[in-house]
C-alpha positions, -999 to +999 in steps of 0.1 A: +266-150+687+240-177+676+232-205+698+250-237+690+262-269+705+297-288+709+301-321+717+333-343+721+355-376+736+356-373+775+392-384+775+419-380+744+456-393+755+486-382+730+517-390+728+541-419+715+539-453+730+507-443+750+488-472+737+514-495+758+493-482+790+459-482+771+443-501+807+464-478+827+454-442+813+414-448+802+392-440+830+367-458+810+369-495+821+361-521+790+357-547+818+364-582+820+354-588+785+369-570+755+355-569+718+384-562+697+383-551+663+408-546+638+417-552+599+435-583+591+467-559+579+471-539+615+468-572+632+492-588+606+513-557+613+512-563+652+499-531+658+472-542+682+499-561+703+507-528+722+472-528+739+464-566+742+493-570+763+479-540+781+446-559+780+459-589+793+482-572+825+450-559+838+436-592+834+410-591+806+398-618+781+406-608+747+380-619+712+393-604+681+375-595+651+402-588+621+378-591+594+373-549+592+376-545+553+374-509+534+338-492+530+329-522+554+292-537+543+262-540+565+274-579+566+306-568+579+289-550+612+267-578+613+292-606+615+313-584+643+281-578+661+272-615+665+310-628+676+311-598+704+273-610+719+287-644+717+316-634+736+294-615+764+315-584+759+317-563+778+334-530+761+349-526+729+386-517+712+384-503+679+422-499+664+431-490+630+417-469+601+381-451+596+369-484+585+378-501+619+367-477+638+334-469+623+324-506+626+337-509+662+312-483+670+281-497+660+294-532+675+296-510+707+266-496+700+243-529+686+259-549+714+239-531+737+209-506+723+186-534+712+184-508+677+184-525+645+212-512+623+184-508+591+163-483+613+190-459+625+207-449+594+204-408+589+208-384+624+194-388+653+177-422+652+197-444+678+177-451+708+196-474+726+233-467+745+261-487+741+291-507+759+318-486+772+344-480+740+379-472+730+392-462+702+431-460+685+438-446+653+466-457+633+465-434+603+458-397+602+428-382+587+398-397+591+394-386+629+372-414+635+384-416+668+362-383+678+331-383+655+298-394+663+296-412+627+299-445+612+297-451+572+284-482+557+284-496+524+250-507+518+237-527+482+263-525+461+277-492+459+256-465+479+269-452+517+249-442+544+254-430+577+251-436+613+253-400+634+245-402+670+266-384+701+260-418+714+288-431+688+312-403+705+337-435+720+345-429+761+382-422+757+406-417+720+447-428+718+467-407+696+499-430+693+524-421+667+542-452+668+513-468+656+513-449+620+550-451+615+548-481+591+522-460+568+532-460+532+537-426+518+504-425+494+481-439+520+499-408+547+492-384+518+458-396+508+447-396+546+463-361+554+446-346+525+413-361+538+421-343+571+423-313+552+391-315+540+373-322+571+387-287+585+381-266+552+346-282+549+337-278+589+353-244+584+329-229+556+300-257+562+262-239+560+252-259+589+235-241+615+257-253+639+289-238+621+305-226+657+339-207+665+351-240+682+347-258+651+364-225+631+391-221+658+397-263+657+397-264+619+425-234+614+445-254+645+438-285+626+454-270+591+487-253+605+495-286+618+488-307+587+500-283+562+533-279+581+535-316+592+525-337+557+553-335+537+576-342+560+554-371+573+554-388+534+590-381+526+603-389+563+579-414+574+602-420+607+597-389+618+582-393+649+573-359+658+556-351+621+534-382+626+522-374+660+514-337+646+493-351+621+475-374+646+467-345+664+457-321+634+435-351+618+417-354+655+412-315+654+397-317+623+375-346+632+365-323+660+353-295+637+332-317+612+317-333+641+302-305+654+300-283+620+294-309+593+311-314+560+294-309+527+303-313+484+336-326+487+326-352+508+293-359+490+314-364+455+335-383+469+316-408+478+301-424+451+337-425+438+350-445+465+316-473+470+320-476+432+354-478+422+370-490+458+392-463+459+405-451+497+381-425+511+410-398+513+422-402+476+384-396+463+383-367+490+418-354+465+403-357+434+376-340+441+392-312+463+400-285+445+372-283+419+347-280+443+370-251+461+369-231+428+331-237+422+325-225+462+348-198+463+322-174+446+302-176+479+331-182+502+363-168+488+367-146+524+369-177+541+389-196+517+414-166+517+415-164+556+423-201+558+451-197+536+477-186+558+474-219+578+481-241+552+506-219+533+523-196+554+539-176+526+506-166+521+500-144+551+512-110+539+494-114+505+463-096+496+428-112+497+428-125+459+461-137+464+453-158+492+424-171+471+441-181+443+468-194+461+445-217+488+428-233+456+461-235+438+481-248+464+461-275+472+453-284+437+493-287+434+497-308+467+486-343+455+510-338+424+542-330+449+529-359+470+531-379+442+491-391+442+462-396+410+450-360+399+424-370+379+392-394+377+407-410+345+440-419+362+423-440+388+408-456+359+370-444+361+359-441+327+341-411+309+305-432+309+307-435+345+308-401+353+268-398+348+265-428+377+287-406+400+264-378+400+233-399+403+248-410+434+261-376+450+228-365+441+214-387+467+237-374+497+214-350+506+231-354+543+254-334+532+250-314+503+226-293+525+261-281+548+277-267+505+280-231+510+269-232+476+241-250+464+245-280+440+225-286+410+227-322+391+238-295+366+269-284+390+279-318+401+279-331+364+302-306+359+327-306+385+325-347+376+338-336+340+362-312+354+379-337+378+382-365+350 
């Protein structure tokens, strides 16, 4: 067995209602002081109320900062950063989507590290630590909550990336309650992108692809492929949407440790240009770079099968192939979500833009089991429209 490393959150609390006791079950203390930060629609939807009052019993000062928006720009983190050194803070609360949470990182992080946010885009560059953070998901699949990575729109259109085990918040909330008001497309978009965080840490080239990851990622998969449906079509259902929180953390798990690779890279350009959610970009993408990877991973793809798609266990290897690819090409349709690049209304002249732009993710084209040519993504671009 090869060397490798695994990293994760010191402290993950599940379970409905938790959040209600957020100062009472962290070890981590966010101190007298406590940087907030949300989306104006979670705070709208009194999501955060849960752990301010919890905030506030053990007798801390509260500053909120709701102005989290999707693919949040560079001014985004920069506005947050300045209100939370204003306020002295003293730890930070991130609570809502991927979004929310990736910018209440680098507050955390910026707050404290004395590192410009321009100089530690890529891996490895932070230099600095941060203030003590918390984090609380209130949708399933971007597993934010456990990864050591914050996105950021920079220009107009292009993402990059902050990766650090210093990002890795002190302690993660998995409250159920908190997703039940999820409509169904954004639950279906963001369980697909769970998905793909366990397939792609699953079969990623990294060199740190590790049996923790592997072992997460299937863990991850029997829990969202059993879990989604039921979680879209029943959105009270309290026990599907805690599953999911907890598959979408496993996956985050995986990828953080055994990165993700094409999908990912594809989709992004679709989401910074077109402003679509990061999970629906993730579906669209999905299954056409399963079929063009499934000439140099087709065992794995097969053996992952049976997580997703049970029926699938006593099938032979081709069947499970087929059936993996097919199945989740056929997912989005039964949960009722765009299939193709033209019905989100990206035109045929963009396509060329797109590639350009995946091109560029070199971060994580380099995890592809399969390599990608300008050649390949063009194609998989025409494909997917």
């Amino acid at each position: 067995m090869s060397t490798f490393t695994f990293a994760t959150v010191p402290q993950i609390i599940a379970g409905p209602g938790c959040v209600a006791r957020l100062s009472e079950l962290t070890t981590t203390r966010l101190g007298p002081r406590v940087m907030v930060i949300s989306d104006e629609g979670v705070v709208k939807a009194g999501l955060v109320q849960p752990a301010l009052a919890s905030l506030a019993d053990g007798g801390a000062d509260i500053s909120i900062f709701s102005g989290v928006v999707a693919d949040p720009p560079d001014a985004i983190i920069h506005a947050a950063v300045a209100q939370a050194i204003g306020f002295g803070a003293t730890g930070v609360l991130g609570i809502g989507g991927g979004s929310s949470l990736d910018v209440a990182k680098l507050v955390a992080l910026l707050c404290k590290s004395g590192d410009a946010l321009d100089d530690i885009y890529g891996v490895g560059k932070v230099r600095g630590q941060r203030l003590p953070l918390v984090l609380v998901p209130t949708t399933a699949g971007t597993g934010s909550e456990v990864t050591p990575i914050s996105i950021v729109t920079t220009g107009a259109y292009e993402k990059k990336g902050v990766v650090s085990p210093v990002l890795l918040p002190d302690a993660a909330l998995l409250d159920a309650e908190l997703t039940l008001g999820l409509p169904p497309a954004v639950t279906a978009a963001t369980g697909i992108d769970a998905m793909v965080h366990a397939i792609e840490a699953f079969t990623s080239a990294s060199a740190n692809n590790n049996p923790v990851s592997r072992a997460l990622a299937k863990e991850a998969l029997r829990l969202l492929g059993a879990n989604l449906e039921i979680a879209v079509m029943r959105g009270t259902d309290l026990a599907a949407r805690q599953a999911m929180l907890l598959g979408a953390m496993l996956a985050g798990q995986a990828f953080a440790n055994s990165p993700v690779a094409a999908v990912h890279a594809l989709a992004y350009p679709i989401g910074g240009r077109y402003h679509l959610p990061h999970g629906l970009s993730n579906s669209l993408v999905l299954p056409h770079v399963l079929r063009f990877n499934a000439t140099v991973c087709g065992d794995a793809y097969a053996e992952l099968a049976p997580c997703l798609f049970p029926h699938l266990e006593p099938a032979g290897q081709a069947e499970r192939l087929s059936g993996f690819i097919e199945g989740l090409a056929l997912l989005p349709v039964r949960l009722n979500l765009p299939v193709r690049l033209r019905d989100v209304g990206i035109p045929k002249d963009g396509l060329p833009l797109l590639v350009e732009s995946a091109m560029e993710q070199t971060r994580l084209l380099v995890n592809n089991p399969r390599k990608v040519s300008q050649l390949d993504a063009a194609s998989i671009y025409d494909v997917a429209w």
